[in-house]
Short mmCIF file of the C-alpha atoms (twelve columns), coordinates in Angstrom:
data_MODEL
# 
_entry.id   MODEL 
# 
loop_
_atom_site.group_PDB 
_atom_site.id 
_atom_site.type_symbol 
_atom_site.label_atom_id 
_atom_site.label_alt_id 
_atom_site.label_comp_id 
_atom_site.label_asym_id 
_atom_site.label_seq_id 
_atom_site.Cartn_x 
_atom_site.Cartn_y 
_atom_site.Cartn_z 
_atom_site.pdbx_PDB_model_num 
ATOM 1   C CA . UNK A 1   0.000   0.000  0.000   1 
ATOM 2   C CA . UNK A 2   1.340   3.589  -0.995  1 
ATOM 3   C CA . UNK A 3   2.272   5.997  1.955   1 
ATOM 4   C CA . UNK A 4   -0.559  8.420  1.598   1 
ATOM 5   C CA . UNK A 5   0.538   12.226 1.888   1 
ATOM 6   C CA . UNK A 6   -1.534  14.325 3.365   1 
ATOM 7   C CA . UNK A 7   -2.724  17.614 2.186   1 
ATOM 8   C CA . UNK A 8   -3.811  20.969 4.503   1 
ATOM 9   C CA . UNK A 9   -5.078  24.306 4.555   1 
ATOM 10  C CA . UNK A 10  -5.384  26.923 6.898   1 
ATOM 11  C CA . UNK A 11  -8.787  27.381 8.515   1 
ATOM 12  C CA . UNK A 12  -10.385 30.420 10.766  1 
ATOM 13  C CA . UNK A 13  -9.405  34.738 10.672  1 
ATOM 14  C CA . UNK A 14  -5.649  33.479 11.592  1 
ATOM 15  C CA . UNK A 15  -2.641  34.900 9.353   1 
ATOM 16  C CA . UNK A 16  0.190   32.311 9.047   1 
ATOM 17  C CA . UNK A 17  1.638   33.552 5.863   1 
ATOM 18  C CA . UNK A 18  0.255   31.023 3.950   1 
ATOM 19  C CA . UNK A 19  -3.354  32.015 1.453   1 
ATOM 20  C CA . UNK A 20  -6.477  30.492 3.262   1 
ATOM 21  C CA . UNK A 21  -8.349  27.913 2.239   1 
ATOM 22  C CA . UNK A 22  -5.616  26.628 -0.638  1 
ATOM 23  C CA . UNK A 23  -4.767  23.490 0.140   1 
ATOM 24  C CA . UNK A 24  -0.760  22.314 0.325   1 
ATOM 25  C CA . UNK A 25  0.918   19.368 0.917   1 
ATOM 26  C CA . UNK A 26  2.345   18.347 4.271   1 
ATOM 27  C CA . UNK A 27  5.677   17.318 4.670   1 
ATOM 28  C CA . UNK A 28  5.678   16.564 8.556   1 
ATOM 29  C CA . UNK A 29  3.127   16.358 11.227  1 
ATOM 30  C CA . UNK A 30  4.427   17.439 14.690  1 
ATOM 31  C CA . UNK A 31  1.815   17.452 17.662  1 
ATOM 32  C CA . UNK A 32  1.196   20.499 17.960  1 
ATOM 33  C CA . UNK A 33  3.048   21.994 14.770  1 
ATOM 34  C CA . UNK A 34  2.241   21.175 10.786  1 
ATOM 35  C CA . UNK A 35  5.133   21.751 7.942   1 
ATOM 36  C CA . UNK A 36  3.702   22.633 4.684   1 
ATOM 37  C CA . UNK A 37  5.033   22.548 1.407   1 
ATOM 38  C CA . UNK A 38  4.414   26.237 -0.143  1 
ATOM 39  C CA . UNK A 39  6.193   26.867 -3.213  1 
ATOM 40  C CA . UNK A 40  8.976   24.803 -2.727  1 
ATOM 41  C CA . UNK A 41  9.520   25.924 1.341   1 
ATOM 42  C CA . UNK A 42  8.760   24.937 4.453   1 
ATOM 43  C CA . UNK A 43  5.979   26.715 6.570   1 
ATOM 44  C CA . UNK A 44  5.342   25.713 10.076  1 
ATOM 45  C CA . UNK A 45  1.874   26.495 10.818  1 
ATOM 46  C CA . UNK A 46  -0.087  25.911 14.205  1 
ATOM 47  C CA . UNK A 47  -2.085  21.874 13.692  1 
ATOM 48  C CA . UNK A 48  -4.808  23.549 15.420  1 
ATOM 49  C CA . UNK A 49  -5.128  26.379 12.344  1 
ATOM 50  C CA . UNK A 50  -5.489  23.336 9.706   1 
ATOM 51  C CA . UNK A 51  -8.027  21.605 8.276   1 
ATOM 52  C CA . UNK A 52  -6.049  17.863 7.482   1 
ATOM 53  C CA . UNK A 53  -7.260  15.397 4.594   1 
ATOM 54  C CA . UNK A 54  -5.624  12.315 3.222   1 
ATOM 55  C CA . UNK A 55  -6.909  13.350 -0.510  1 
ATOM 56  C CA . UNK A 56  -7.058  16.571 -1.849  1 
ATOM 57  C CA . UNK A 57  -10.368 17.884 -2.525  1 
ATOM 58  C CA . UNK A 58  -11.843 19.040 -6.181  1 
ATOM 59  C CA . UNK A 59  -14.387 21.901 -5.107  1 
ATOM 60  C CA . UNK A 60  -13.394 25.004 -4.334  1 
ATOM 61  C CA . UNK A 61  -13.091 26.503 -0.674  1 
ATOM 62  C CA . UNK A 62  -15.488 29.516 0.645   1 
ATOM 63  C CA . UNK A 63  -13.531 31.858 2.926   1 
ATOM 64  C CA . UNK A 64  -14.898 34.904 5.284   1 
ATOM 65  C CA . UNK A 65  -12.840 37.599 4.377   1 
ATOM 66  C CA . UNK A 66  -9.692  38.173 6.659   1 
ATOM 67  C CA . UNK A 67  -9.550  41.100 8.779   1 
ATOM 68  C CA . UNK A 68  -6.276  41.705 7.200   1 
ATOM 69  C CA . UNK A 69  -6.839  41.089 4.056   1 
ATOM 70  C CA . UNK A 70  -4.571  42.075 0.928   1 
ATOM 71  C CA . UNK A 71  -5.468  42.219 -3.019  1 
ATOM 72  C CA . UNK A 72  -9.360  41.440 -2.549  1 
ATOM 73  C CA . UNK A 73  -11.723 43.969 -4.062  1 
ATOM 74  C CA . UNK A 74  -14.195 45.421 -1.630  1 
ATOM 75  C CA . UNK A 75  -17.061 44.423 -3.596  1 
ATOM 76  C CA . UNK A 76  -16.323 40.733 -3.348  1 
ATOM 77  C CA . UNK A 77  -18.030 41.309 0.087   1 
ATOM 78  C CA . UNK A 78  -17.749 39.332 3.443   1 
ATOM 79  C CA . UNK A 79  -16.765 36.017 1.320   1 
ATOM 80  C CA . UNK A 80  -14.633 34.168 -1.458  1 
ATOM 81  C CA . UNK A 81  -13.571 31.298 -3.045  1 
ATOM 82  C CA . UNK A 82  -9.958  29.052 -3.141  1 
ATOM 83  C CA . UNK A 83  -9.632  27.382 -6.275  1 
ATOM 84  C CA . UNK A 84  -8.683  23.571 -5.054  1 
ATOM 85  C CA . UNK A 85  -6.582  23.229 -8.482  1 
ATOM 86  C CA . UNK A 86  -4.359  26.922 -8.318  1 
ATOM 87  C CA . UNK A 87  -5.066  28.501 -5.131  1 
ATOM 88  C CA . UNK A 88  -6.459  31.600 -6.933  1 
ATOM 89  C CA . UNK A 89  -9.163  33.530 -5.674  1 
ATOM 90  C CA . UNK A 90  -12.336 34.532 -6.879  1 
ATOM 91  C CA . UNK A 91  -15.627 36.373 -6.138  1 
ATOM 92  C CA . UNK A 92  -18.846 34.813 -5.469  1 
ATOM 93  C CA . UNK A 93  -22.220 35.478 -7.096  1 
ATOM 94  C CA . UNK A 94  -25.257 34.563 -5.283  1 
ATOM 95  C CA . UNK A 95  -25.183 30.532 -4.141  1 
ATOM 96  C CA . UNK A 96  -23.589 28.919 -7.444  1 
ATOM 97  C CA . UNK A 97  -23.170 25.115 -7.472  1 
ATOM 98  C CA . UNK A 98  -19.794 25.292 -9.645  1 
ATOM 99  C CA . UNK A 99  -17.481 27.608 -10.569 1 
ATOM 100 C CA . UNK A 100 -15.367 27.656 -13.287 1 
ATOM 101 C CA . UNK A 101 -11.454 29.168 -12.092 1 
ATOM 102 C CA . UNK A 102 -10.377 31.650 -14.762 1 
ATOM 103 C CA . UNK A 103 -6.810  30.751 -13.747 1 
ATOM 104 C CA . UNK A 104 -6.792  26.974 -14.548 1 
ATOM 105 C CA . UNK A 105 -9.949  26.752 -15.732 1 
ATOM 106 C CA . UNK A 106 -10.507 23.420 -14.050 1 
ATOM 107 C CA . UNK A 107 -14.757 23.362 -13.301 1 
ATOM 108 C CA . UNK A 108 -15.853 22.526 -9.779  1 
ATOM 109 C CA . UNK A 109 -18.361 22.011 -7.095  1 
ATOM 110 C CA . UNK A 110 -18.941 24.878 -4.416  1 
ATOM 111 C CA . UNK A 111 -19.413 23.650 -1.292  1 
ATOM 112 C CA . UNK A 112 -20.795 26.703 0.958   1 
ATOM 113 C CA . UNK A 113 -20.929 26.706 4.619   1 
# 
């Protein structure tokens, strides 16, 4: 049986210089730390800020908007999407079932909260 490798992505308002709600690949699982693979480095990140799967998902993931947050038009509101494919971000337009990522362009389910 194949080691599985598990993937992660920041959950909650928390800013741990890594983009919320992409999901990365871990390279090591401490107990109370997680080390993920972003862009070819290694970011430790809190286990308790992390969402953890064994299979990366296909739909895209709905994030509030970050108290802090940089490069995200106003009018894209309280909420936005993570692209599970490229990490980019997009706006949301009512309750859609699927978007389409005009960075990829990989089609996928929405899963709201």
């Amino acid at each position: 049986m194949p080691d599985v490798q598990p993937w992660a992505r920041v959950v909650g308002d928390v800013n741990v210089r890594v983009r919320r709600g992409a999901w990365y690949r871990v390279s090591r699982l401490m107990q109370e730390w997680v080390l993920l693979d972003v862009n070819d480095r290694s970011v430790s990140v809190p286990r308790i800020n992390v969402e953890i799967v064994t299979t990366r998902p296909e739909h895209w993931s709905v994030v509030e908007r970050p108290y802090d947050a940089v490069d995200l038009p106003i009018k894209w509101g309280l909420r936005y999407a993570v692209c599970p494919r490229c990490s980019r971000r997009a706006q949301i337009d009512g309750h859609p079932m699927e978007m389409q990522c005009l960075g990829c362009k990989g089609l996928f389910q929405v899963r709201l909260p």
